[in-house]
C-alpha positions, 0 to 999 in steps of 0.5 A: 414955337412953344409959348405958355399963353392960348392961341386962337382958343387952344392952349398952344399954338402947335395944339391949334395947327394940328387941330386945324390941319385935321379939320380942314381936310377931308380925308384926315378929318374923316380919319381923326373921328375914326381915331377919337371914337377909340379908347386911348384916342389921345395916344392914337391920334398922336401916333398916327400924326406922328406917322404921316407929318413927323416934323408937323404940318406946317413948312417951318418944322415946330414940335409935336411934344408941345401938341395937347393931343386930349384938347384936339380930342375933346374937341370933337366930343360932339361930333 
């Protein structure tokens, strides 16, 4: 489901899915802040989503080649 316009303030649709699955569970939330306290964190966060929802975390499958992984990680700089 790849569009060009935003989406809920992300730059996609398929950013602010995963954004808001990391976020409003515990146990990922709690491991996307140990990934984007890394170096590279973009590419590591990708690749352990990639790992544990491959087809991504909704029931209809879309693709995680369309998620902007360096948006979902700025958007814990404050944290």
């Amino acid at each position: 489901m790849a569009t060009d316009s935003t989406y809920n303030g992300w730059s996609n649709y398929e950013t602010w899915n995963v954004a808001l699955w990391l976020n409003n569970d515990e146990p990922l939330y709690r491991e996307t802040l140990r990934i984007v306290a890394r170096l590279n964190a973009a590419d590591v966060l990708e690749s352990w989503v990639r790992e544990i929802a491959p087809e991504g975390f909704e029931s209809e499958p879309y693709s995680l080649d369309d998620v902007d992984w360096g948006e979902i990680v700025a958007s814990y700089d404050d944290e």
